[in-house]
N, C-alpha and C positions, 0 to 999 in steps of 0.2 A: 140381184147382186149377191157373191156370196163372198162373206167377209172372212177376213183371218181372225177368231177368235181365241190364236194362244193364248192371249195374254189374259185372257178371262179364264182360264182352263191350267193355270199353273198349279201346281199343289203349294201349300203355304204351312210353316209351321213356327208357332210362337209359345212357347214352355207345354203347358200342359195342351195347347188348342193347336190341332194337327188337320189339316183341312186340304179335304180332294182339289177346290181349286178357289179363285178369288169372290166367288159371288159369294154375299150374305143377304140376307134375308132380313129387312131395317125392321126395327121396332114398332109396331102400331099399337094403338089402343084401339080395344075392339070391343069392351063393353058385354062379353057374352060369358060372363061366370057369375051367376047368381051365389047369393053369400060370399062373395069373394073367394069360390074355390073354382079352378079348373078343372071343370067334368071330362070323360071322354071326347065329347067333339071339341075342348080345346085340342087335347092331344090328337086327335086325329086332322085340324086343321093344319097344325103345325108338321103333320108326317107328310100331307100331299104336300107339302112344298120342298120338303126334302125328296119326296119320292121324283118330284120335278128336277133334280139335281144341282139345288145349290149346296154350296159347301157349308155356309155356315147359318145357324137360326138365331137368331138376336131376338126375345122373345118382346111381345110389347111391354110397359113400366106393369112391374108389378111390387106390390107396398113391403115397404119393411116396417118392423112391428112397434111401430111409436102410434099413438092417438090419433093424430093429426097426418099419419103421411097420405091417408086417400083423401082424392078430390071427384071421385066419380063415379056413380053407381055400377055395378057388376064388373068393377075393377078386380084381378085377380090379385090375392094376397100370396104375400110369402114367408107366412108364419102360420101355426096354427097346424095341430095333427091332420084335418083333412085338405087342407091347402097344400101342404107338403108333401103328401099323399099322391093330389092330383099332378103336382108337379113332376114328381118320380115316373109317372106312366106318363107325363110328355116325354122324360128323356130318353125312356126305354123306348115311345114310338123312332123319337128323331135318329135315335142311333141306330134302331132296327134298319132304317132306310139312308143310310150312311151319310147323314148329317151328324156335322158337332153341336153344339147350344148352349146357347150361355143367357141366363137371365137377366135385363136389367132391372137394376135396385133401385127405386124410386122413393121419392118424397116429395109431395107437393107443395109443400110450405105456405105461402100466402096464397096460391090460388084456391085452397080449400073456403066455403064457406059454409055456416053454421046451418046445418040440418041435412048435411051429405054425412051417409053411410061409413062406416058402421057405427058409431055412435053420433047422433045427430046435435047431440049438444055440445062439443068438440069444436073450436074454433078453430081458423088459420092458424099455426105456428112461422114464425119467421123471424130473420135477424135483426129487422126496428117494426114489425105492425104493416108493414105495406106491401101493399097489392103491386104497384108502382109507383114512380115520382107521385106525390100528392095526394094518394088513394092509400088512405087506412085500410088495413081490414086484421082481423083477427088481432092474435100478441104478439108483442116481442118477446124471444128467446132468451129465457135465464144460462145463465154456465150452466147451470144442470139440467136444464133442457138441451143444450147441445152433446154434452154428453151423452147423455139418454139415446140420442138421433144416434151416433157416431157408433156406441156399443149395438143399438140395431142393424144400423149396415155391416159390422162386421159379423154378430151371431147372424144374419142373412148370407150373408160371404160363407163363413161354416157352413151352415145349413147347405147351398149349394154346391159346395164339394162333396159331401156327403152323400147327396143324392146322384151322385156324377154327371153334374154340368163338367161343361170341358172349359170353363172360368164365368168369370163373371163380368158385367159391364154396370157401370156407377151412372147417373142419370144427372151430369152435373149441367145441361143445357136447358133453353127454353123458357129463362125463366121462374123455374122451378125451385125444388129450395137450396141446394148448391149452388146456385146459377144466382141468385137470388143477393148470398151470401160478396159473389162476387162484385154484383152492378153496383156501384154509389149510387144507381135513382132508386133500390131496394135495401142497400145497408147505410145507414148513419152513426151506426153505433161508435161511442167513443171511447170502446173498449181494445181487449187484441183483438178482436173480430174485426175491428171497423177500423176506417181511415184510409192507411196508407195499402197499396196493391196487396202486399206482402201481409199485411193483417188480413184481407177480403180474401186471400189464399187458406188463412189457417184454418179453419171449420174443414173443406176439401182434402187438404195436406193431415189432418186427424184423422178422417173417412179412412181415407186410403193406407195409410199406415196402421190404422185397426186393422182393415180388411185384410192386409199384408200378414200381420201376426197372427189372425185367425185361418189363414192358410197356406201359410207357407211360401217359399222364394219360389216353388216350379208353376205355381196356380196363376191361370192367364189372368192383368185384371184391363181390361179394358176402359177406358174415360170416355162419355161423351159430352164434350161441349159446342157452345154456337155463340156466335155473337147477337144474332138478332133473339132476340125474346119475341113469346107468342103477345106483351103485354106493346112492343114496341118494336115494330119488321127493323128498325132502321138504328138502331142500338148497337154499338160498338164496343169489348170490352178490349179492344187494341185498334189504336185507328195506323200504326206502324210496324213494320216487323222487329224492329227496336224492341215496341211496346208486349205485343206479342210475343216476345223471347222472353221477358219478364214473368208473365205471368205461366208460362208453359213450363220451365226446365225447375222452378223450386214442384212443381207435379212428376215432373221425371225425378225427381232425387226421393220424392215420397213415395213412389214404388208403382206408376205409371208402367204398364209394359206397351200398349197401344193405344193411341189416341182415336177418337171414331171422333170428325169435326162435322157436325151439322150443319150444312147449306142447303136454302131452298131451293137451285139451280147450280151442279157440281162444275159447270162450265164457265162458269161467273170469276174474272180473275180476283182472287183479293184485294190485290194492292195495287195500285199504280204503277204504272211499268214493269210490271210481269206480268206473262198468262197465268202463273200457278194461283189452283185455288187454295181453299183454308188448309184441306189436308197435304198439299202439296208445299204450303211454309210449313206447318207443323212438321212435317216429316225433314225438310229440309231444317228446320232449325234444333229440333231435338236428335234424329238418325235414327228414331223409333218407328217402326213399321203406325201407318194411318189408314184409315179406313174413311172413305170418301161417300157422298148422298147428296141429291138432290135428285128429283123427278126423272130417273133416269126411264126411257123407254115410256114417257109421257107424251100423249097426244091432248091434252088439258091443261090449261095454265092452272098455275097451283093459286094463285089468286083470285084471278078474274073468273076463272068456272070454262072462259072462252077456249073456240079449239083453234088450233096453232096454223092447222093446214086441213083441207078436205080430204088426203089422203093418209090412211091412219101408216101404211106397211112406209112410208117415205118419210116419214115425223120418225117411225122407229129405226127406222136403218140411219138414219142422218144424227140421231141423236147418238149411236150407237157407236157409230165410225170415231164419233170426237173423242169417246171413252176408250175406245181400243188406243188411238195414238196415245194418249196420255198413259195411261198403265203399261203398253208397248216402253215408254221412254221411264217410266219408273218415278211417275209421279206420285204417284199413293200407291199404296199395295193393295188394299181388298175396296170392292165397291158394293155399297149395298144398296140392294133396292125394295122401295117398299110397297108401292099403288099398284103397280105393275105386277108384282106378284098376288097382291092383294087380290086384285080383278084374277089373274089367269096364274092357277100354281103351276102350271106345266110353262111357262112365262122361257124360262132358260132351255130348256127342253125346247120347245118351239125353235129357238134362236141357236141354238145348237145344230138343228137339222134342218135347218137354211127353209121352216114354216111359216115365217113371217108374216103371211096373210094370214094366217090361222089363227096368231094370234088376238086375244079378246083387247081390245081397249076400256083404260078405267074410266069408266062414270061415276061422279059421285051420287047420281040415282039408285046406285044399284049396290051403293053400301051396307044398305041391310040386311041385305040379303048375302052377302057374301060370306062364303065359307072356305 
C-alpha cells in the first residue's frame, strides 16, 4: 500500500522552534546517564533519530535543580557544570543532523521515594504528602518550597536557551508534580494552591510565567499534560469540554505557546460525541498549535504486553492511515512518537520510502538493550 504522507512532511514553525516536518520524537525515560550527566551515547542516541528524519526531539524528563525533582536512577539532570555540558553536545549532535530539540523539565514530586539518587535521604516533595488518593508519601510543600521549584524551572528554561535548545517543554502530566498540583486526589491544600481549579492552576501558571521572563516572548514553551495519571489510567482532570476550557486557556494567558496532550492511544475520542482526541479539543478550544501521542505505529498493547494482530507491516499501515486523515483535516498539528522510534530510529525513514516490512517492531524485551 503506499500512503499519502503530506501531512506528516509539512514544515512547521512556532517562535523560536522551526521544523522540517510534523514528527516528533515523545519523551522517554531511558535510565542510561550515570551521575545524572548525559555522556556521548546519549547524544549520539538522540542524532540517529534525527538522522532517521524526524523533525523535532523532545528529549526524555530530565531534573531541574530542586532536591527532590529526581525519582529515578541514572536519570539525566539539567543543572550542574557537567550535565549542562553533556546536554550542549546533544544539541550540537541533534542540529548537526537537522533536527530541532527541546528538553523537557521535569519534577517528580510524590513519586520520589527516600533513598533514590542523588541525595538518598531527600523525601517526596509535593502539594499535601501524597502519592495518591490515600497514599502518604514524602512532604507537603511550604510557599517557599514552591518557589524554590518555580525559580528552578525557570533558571532550567535560561539554561536551555543558552545552550540552544530550539525551546523548551514543562512536564506538567503523569502524575508528576505539576500534574500532581492540579488532581484534588493529590492536592488538599486549603491554601491558594488548593481548592478551587483556578488555585490547582497557580503552582503551573508561576512555572510558566517564570519560564517566560527567563526567556523571553520568541522562546517556544511547550506544556505537557494528560489526564490519566501513571498512579490512576482512569483519572480525569476534565470529564467535559466545558471543564477542559477551564482549566486550559488561564495556561494559554500564562504564556503557553503549544500544548503536547498525553494519550495512551491518540485515536481514542475524548469526549462523547466527537471523534477528536485530547489534542484535537485542546487545539480546538485554545487555537494554539497541539501535539498529539499515543502508541502510534504499535503492534503491542501499551497495557496488556498482548499483540494486536499477527501481522506486524498491516498493525503499522492501519494505524498510520487513521493518523494521516486526521492531521490531513488539521486536527492536531505535530504527532509524536515514542516506542516506535525507540525500537527502530530509522522508524520515519522506513515509512517515508514505502519499507514497511523493514520496519523493527517494539518489544518490551528488548528495552535494554536499545539504543
Amino acid at each position: 500500500m503506499t500512503l499519502d504522507l503530506g501531512p506528516l512532511f509539512r514544515p512547521f514553525e512556532c517562535k523560536s522552534l522551526r521544523l522540517r516536518n510534523r514528527v516528533a520524537m515523545a519523551p522517554m525515560t531511558r535510565r542510561f546517564s550515570p551521575g545524572n550527566v548525559p555522556g556521548p551515547e546519549v547524544a549520539a542516541y538522540y542524532r540517529r533519530r534525527a538522522e532517521g528524519g524526524v523533525g523535532l526531539i523532545i528529549t526524555e524528563g530530565t531534573t531541574v535543580n530542586h532536591p527532590a525533582a529526581n525519582g529515578y536512577p541514572n536519570v539525566p539532570a539539567f543543572h550542574g557544570e557537567e550535565a549542562l555540558a553533556g546536554w550542549r553536545r546533544v544539541v550540537e549532535e541533534v542540529h548537526a543532523a537537522g533536527a530541532a530539540i527541546i528538553p523537557q523539565l521535569w519534577h517528580v514530586g510524590a513519586v520520589r521515594r527516600e533513598g533514590t539518587e542523588p541525595d538518598p535521604s531527600v523525601p517526596g516533595y509535593s502539594p499535601s504528602g501524597l502519592y495518591k488518593p490515600g497514599r502518604p508519601n514524602g512532604r507537603a510543600m511550604t510557599r517557599q518550597d514552591i518557589q524554590d521549584v518555580v525559580q528552578a524551572f525557570a533558571q532550567a528554561a535560561a539554561d536551555a536557551k543558552a545552550l540552544g535548545f530550539d525551546g523548551v517543554e514543562l512536564h506538567g502530566a503523569h502524575g508528576y508534580l505539576i500534574d500532581q498540583f492540579f488532581w484534588e486526589g493529590t492536592n488538599v491544600r486549603d491554601d491558594e494552591y488548593g481548592g478551587s481549579l483556578e488555585n490547582r492552576l497557580r503552582f503551573a501558571i508561576e512555572i510558566i510565567e517564570a519560564v517566560r521572563d527567563a526567556t523571553g516572548q520568541d522562546f517556544a514553551i511547550v506544556f505537557r499534560y494528560s489526564q490519566w495519571k501513571q498512579q490512576d489510567y482512569e483519572a480525569k482532570l476534565a470529564w467535559t469540554p466545558q471543564e477542559l476550557e477551564r482549566f486550559l486557556l488561564p495556561l494559554v494567558r500564562a504564556g503557553v505557546d503549544i500544548f503536547h496532550a498525553s494519550t495512551r492511544r491518540f485515536w481514542v475520542p475524548e469526549f462523547p460525541g466527537s471523534e477528536l482526541n485530547l489534542a484535537g479539543w485542546t487545539r480546538k478550544i485554545t487555537g494554539l498549535p497541539t501535539i498529539s501521542v499515543g502508541s502510534v505505529g504499535l503492534t503491542e498493547d501499551f497495557i496488556t504486553g498482548t499483540f494486536a494482530a499477527p501481522d506486524d507491516a498491516v498493525v503499522q499501515q492501519a494505524g498510520i492511515d487513521d493518523l494521516l486523515e486526521r492531521m490531513a483535516r488539521d486536527e492536531f498539528d505535530l504527532i509524536a512518537v515514542g516506542r516506535a522510534l525507540l525500537q527502530d530510529p530509522q522508524w520515519l525513514a522506513k515509512l517515508r520510502d514505502n519499507r514497511v516490512d523493514e520496519i523493527r517492531p517494539f518489544s518490551k524485551a528488548s528495552l535494554a538493550v536499545l539504543t
